[in-house]
GULOTI-99382 format. One record per residue (C-alpha): residue in three letters; chain; x, z, y. Coordinates in steps of 0.05 Angstrom, whole numbers, m for minus. Layout:
# GULOTI-99382
PT residu chaine     xx     zz     yy
PT    ALA      A      X      Z      Y
...
***
This chain:
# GULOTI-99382
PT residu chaine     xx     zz     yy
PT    UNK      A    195   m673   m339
PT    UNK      A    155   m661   m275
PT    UNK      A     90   m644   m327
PT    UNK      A    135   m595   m357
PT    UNK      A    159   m560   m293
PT    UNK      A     88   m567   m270
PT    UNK      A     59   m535   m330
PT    UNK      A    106   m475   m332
PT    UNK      A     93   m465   m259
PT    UNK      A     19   m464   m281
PT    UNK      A     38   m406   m339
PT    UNK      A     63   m367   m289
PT    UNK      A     12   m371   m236
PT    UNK      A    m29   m354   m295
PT    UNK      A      9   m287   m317
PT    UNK      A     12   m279   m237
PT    UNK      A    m63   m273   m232
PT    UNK      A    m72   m222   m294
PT    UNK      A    m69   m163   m247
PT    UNK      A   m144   m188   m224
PT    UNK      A   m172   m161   m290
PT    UNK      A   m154    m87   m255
PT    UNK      A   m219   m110   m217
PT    UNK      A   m270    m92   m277
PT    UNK      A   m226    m34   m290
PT    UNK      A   m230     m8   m228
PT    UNK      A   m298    m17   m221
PT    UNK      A   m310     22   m285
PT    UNK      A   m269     77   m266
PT    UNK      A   m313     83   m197
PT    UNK      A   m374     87   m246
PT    UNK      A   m341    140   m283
PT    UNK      A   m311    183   m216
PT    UNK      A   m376    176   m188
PT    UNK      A   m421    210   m243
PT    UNK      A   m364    259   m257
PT    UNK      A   m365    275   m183
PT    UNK      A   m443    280   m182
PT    UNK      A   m443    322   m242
PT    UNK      A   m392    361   m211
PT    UNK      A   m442    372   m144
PT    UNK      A   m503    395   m196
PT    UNK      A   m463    452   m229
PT    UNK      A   m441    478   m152
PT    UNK      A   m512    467   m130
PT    UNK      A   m536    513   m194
PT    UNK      A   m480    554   m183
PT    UNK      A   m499    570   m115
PT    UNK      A   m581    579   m127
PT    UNK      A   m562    630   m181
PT    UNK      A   m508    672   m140
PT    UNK      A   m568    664    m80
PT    UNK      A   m615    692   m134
PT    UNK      A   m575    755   m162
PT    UNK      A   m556    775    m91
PT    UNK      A   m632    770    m68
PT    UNK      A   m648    808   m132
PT    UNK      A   m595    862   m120
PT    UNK      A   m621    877    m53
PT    UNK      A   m699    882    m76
PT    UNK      A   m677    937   m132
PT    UNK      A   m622    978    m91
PT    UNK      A   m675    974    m28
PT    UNK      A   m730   1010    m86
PT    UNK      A   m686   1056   m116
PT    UNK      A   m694   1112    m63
PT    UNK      A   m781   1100    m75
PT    UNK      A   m766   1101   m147
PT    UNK      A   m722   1167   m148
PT    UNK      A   m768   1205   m112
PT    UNK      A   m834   1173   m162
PT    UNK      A   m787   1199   m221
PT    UNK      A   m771   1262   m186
PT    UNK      A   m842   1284   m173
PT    UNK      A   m864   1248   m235
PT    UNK      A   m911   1211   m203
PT    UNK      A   m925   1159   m259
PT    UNK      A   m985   1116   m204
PT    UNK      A   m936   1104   m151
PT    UNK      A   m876   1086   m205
PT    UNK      A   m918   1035   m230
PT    UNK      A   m944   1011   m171
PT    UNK      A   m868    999   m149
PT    UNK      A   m848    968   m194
PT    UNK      A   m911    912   m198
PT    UNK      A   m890    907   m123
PT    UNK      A   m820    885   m143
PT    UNK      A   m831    837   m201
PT    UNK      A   m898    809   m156
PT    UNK      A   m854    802    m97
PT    UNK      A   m781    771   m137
PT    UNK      A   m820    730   m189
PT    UNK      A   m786    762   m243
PT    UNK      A   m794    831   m293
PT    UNK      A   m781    899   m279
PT    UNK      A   m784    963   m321
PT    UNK      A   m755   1029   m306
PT    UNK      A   m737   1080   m365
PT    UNK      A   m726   1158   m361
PT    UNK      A   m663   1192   m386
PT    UNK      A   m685   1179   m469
PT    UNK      A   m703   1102   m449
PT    UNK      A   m765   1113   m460
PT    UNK      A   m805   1052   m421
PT    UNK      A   m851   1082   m358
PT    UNK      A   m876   1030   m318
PT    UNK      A   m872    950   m331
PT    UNK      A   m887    898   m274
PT    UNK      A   m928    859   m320
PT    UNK      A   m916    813   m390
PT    UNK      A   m878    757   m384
PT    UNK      A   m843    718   m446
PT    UNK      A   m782    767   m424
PT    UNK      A   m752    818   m475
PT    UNK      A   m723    871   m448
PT    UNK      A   m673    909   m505
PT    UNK      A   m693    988   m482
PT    UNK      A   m646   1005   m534
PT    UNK      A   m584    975   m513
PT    UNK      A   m528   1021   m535
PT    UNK      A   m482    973   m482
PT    UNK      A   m516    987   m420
PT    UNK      A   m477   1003   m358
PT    UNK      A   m484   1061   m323
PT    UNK      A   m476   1021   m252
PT    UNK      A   m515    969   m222
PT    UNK      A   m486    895   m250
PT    UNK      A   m512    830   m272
PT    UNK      A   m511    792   m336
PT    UNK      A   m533    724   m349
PT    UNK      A   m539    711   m416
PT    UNK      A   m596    672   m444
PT    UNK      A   m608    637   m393
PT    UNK      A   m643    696   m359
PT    UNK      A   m614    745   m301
PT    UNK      A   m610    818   m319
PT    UNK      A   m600    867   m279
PT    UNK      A   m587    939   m293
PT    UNK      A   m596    999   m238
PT    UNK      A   m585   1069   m258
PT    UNK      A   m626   1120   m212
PT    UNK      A   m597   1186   m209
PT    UNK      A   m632   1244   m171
PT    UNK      A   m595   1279   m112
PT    UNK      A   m546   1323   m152
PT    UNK      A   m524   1252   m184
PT    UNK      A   m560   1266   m247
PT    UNK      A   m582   1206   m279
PT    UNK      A   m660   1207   m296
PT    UNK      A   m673   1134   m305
PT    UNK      A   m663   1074   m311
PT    UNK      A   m682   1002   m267
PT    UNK      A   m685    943   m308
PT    UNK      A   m696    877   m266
PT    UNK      A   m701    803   m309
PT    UNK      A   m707    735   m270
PT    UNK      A   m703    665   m302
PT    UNK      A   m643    624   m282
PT    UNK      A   m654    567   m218
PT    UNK      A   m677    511   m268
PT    UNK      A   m630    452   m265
PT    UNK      A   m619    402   m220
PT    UNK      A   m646    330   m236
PT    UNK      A   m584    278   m244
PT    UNK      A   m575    250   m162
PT    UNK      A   m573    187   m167
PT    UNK      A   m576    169    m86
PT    UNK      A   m509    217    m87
PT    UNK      A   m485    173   m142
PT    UNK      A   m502    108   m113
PT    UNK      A   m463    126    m48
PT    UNK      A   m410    149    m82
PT    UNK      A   m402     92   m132
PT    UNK      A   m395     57    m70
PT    UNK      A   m341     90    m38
PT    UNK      A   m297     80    m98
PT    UNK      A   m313     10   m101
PT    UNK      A   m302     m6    m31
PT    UNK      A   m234     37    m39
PT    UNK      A   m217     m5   m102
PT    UNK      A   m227    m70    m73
PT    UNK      A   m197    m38    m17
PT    UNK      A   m136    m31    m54
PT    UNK      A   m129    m88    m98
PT    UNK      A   m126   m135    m31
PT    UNK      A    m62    m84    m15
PT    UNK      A    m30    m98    m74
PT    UNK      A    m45   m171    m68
PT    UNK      A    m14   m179     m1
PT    UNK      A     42   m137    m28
PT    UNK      A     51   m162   m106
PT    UNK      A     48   m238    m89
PT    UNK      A    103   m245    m39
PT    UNK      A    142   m198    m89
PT    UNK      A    118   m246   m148
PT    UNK      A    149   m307   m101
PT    UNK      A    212   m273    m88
PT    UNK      A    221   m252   m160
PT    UNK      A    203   m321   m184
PT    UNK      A    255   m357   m139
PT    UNK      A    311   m314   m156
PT    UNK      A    294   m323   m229
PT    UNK      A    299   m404   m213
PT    UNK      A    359   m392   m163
PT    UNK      A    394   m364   m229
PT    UNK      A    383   m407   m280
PT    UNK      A    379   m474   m244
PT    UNK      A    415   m513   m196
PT    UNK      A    423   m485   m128
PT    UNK      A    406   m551    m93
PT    UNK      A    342   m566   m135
PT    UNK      A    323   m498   m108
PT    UNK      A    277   m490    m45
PT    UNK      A    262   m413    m15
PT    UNK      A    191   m402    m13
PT    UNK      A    151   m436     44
PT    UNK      A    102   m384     28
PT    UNK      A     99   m303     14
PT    UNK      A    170   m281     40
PT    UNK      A    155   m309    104
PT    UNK      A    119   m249    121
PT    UNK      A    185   m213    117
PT    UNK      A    229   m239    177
PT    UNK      A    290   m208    162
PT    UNK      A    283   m222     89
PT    UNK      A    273   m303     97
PT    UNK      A    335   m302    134
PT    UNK      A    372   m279     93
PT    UNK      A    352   m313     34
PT    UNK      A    356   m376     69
PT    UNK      A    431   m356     83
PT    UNK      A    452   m338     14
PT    UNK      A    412   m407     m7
PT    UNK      A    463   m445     45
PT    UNK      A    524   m408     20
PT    UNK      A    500   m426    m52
PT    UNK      A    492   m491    m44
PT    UNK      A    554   m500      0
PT    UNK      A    593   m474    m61
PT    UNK      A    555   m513   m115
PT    UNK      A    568   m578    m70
PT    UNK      A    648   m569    m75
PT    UNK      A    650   m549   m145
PT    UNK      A    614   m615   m155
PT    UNK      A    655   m659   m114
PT    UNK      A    716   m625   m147
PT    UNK      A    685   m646   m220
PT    UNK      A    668   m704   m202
PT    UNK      A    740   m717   m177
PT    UNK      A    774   m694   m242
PT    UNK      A    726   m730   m282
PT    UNK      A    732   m799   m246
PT    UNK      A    809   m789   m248
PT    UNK      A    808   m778   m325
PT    UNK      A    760   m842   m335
PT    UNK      A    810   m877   m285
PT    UNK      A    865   m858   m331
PT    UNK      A    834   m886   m388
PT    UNK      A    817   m942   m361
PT    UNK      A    889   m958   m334
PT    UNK      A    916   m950   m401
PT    UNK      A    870  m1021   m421
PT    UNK      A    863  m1075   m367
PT    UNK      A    797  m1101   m394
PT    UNK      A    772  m1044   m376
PT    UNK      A    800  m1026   m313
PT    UNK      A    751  m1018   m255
PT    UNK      A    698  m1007   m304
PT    UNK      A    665   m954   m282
PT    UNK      A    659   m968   m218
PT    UNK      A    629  m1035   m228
PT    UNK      A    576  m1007   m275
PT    UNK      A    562   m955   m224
PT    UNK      A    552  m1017   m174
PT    UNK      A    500  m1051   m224
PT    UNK      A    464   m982   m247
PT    UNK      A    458   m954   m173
PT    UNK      A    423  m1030   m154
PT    UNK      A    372  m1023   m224
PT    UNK      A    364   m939   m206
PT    UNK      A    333   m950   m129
PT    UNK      A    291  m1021   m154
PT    UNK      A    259   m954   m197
PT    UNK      A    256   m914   m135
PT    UNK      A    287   m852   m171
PT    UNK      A    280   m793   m136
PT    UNK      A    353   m778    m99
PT    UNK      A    379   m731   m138
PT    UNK      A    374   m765   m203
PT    UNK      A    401   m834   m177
PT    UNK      A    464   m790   m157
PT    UNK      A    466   m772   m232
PT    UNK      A    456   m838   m250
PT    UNK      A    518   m862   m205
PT    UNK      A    567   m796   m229
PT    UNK      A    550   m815   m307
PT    UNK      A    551   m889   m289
PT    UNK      A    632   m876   m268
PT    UNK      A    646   m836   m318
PT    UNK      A    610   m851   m378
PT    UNK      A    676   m869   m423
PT    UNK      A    706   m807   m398
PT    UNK      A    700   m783   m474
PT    UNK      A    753   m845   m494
PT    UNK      A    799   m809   m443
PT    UNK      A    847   m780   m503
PT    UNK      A    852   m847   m537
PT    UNK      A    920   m882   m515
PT    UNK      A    942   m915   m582
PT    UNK      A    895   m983   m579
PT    UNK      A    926  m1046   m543
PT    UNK      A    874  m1087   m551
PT    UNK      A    798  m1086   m540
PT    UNK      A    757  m1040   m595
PT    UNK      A    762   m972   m613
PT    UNK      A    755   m947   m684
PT    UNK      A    681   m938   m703
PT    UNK      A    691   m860   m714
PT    UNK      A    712   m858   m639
PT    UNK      A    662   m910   m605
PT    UNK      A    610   m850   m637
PT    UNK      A    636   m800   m618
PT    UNK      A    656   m813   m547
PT    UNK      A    589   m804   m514
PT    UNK      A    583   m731   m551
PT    UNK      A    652   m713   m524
PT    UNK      A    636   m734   m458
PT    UNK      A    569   m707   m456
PT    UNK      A    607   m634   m471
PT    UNK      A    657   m646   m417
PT    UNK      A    591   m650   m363
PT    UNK      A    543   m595   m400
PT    UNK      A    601   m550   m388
PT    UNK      A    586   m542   m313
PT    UNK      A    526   m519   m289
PT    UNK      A    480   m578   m244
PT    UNK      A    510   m637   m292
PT    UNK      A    459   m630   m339
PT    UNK      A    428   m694   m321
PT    UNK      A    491   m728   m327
PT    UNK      A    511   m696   m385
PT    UNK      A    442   m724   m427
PT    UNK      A    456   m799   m393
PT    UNK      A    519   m789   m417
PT    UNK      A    505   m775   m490
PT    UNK      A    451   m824   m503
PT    UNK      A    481   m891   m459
PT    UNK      A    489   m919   m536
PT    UNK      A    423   m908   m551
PT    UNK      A    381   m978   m566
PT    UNK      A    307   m986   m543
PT    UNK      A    293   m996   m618
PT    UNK      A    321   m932   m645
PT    UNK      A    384   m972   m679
PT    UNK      A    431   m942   m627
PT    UNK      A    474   m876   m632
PT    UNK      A    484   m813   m624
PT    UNK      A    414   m802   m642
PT    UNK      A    375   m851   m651
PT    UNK      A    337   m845   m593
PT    UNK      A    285   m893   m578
PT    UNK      A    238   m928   m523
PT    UNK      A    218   m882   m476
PT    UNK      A    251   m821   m518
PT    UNK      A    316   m844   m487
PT    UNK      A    331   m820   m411
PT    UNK      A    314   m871   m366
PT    UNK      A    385   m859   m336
PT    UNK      A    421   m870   m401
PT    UNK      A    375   m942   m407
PT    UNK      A    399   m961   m347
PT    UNK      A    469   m939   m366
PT    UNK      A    464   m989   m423
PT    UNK      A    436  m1047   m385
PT    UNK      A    495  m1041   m345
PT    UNK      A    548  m1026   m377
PT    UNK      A    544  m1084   m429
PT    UNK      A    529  m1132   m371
PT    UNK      A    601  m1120   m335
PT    UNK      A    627  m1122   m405
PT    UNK      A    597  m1190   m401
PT    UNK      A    620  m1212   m336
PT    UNK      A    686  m1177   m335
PT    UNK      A    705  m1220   m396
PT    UNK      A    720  m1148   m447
PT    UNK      A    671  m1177   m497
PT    UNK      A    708  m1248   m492
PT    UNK      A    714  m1297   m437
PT    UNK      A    687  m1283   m370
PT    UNK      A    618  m1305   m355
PT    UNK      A    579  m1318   m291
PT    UNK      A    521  m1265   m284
PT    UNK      A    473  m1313   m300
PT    UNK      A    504  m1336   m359
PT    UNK      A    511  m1253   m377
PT    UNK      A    439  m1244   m370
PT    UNK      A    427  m1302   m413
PT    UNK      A    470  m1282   m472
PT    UNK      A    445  m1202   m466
PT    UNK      A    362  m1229   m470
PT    UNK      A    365  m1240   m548
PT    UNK      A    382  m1161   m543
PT    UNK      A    316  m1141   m502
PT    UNK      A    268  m1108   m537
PT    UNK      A    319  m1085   m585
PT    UNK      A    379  m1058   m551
PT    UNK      A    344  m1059   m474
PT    UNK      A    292  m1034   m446
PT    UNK      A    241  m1097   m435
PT    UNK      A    218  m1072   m369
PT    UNK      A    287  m1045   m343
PT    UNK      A    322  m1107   m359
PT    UNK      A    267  m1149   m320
PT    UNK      A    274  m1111   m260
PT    UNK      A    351  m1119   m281
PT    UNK      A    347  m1189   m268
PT    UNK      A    310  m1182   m204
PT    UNK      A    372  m1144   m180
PT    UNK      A    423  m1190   m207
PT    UNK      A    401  m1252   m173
PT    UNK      A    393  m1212   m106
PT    UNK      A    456  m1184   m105
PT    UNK      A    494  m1256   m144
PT    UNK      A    532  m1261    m82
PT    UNK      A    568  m1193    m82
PT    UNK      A    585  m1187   m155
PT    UNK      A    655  m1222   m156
PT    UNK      A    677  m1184    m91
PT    UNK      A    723  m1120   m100
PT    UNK      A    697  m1056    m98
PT    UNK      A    718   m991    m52
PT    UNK      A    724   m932    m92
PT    UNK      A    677   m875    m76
PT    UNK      A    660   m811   m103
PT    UNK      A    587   m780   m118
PT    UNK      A    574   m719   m123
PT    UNK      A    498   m687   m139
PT    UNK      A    481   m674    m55
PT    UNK      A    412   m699    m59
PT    UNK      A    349   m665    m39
PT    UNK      A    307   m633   m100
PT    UNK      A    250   m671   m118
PT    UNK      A    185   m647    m96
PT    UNK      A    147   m680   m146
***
């Protein structure tokens, strides 16, 4: 049982520790940021050259079209041309200026540049277009009664663009990594004393308050919050300890019932308590499961309780079967008897798998419900309900042709052990006492 608790712990640390793999993911989605963010720099960088560009190209034509207006005006074709091989030298680019018809006057120089002279869509005011990946600008010149008599045309090639950074990307990579890690540890410190909290009330729920321990760990971070947990775990357990004690109560009072109805059987119960309790601490059970042993011990015939016909020893076979089922019911019923409830059911149950309800066998069978057998059949023994009373050490002697078969071979050696220490004490009377399930979880 402990491997199983300790392997489902293990399944859930495991499902715990899945939010780790949003490590890689993060760490991806910093790669990603950081060349989206980098490519995002290069387009504002070339954004920003080619407005620089247009503006510095604007202000070399506007500052010529005054030279060029009068060159036009007194159609003086040397000093047209020579402006505008001034311009294009000077802005690294192509200009041409056209009269009225677009017919081309002067040219900066050739380039690989075509300029469309007959473009039916050009403006009539100074703009920019950049198709092409070129930078066009158009300039009307008009003389000083606003007549238009020409035309500046102005090309430049687009800022060529930028080579991918990666220094920029490096340092930003990093800042999304470090703010990733950065925030996984958050959600650690937040997520796992959440996880604990959510884990214990998931175990305060569907298992016995008192096998329940608040978290030594995680929720101690939150004061107020550990307090009053460890309240409501008091209160629960406070509660879960009377509706035991009341069980157990009405349960020993219905097995005492029974029992009074057939004097070879009254003070069962308590005996075999006596002798189980003495065989359950030789094994050094853990405390709350030699409190089940000594609760199903006292009340193991409690599923006989509606039989008052017999007058004699015996019990028809229908009913010796079924009476561990129908006791077994009577303690699943209630919520922390679960232990008791499978001693219960399988106390008939033989080490070699000839025994009933199941046919349980060796180890299969609940070490409570092997020790239930060893001792019930040895106050049987003694008490004198299987025949004549016999001494205990006669009783051990007649139950060893049953070891191996209907005993445990280990349990009834340590059996014996018991016996012979305690000889003394069997014949006196016993003080009743009632157990109820107050022990400590185990912690192993």
């Amino acid at each position: 049982m402990r491997e199983c608790i300790k392997n489902g712990e293990g399944g859930q640390g495991t499902r715990e520790r899945l939010w780790m793999l949003l490590f890689p993911a993060l760490l991806l989605l910093s790669v990603v940021a950081a060349t989206w963010s980098v490519r995002i720099a290069e387009g504002s960088y070339e954004e920003r050259q080619t407005q620089t560009l247009e503006k510095r190209m604007q202000r070399a034509a506007k500052s010529l079209v005054p030279d060029l207006t009068r060159a036009l005006t007194d159609e003086d074709t040397s000093r047209l041309r020579l402006l505008v091989k001034d311009l294009g030298r000077i802005s690294g680019g192509q200009a041409r200026v056209y009269d009225r018809d677009q017919e081309l006057l002067a040219d900066s120089g050739p380039r690989d540049i075509q300029l469309d002279a007959s473009d039916e869509n050009a403006p009539v005011q100074g703009s920019v277009d950049r198709s092409a990946g070129e930078i066009l600008y158009w300039q009307p010149i008009r003389d000083a009664a606003g007549k238009r008599i020409g035309e500046l045309r102005f090309l430049h090639a687009r800022p060529a663009s930028m080579d991918f950074d990666w220094q920029l990307w490096g340092r930003i990579s990093s800042i999304f990594m470090l703010a990733s890690l950065a925030m996984l540890l958050i959600v650690g410190k937040v997520l796992s004393p959440m996880q604990t909290l959510s884990r214990f009330l998931r175990d305060l729920v569907t298992k016995n308050p008192l096998e329940v321990e608040p978290p030594k760990t995680g929720i101690a971070d939150f004061e107020r919050l550990r307090v009053d947990i460890e309240f409501c775990i008091d209160g629960l357990r406070t509660r879960q300890l009377r509706v035991e004690e009341a069980f157990v109560e009405v349960a020993i009072d219905l097995a005492r019932e029974y029992e009074g109805h057939r004097d070879w059987d009254r003070g069962h119960g308590q005996r075999t308590r006596r002798y189980a309790a003495w065989l359950a601490e030789k094994l050094d059970l853990a405390p709350h499961r030699l409190d089940s042993v000594e609760v199903a011990a006292l009340c193991h015939d409690i599923g006989r309780a509606g039989e008052r016909a017999p007058d004699q020893p015996g019990m028809s076979e229908r009913g010796e079967e079924d009476h561990p089922i129908l006791g077994a019911a009577i303690f699943s019923a209630v919520p922390g008897f679960e232990d008791v409830a499978e001693y219960v059911r399988h106390h008939h149950e033989n080490w070699d798998g000839t025994g009933f309800p199941a046919g349980l066998r060796g180890n299969g069978i609940p070490v409570g419900a092997r020790i239930l057998r060893i001792a019930e059949v040895f106050d049987a023994i003694v008490s004198g309900a299987r025949g004549e009373p016999q001494t205990p050490e006669e009783a051990l002697k007649s139950m060893c042709p049953e070891v191996g078969t209907s005993f445990d071979p280990a349990l009834f050696a340590c059996f014996e052990h018991e016996v012979r220490k305690h000889e003394t004490s069997i014949s006196k009377p016993l003080c009743e006492r009632v157990v109820a399930l107050q022990a400590s979880p185990e912690n192993h």
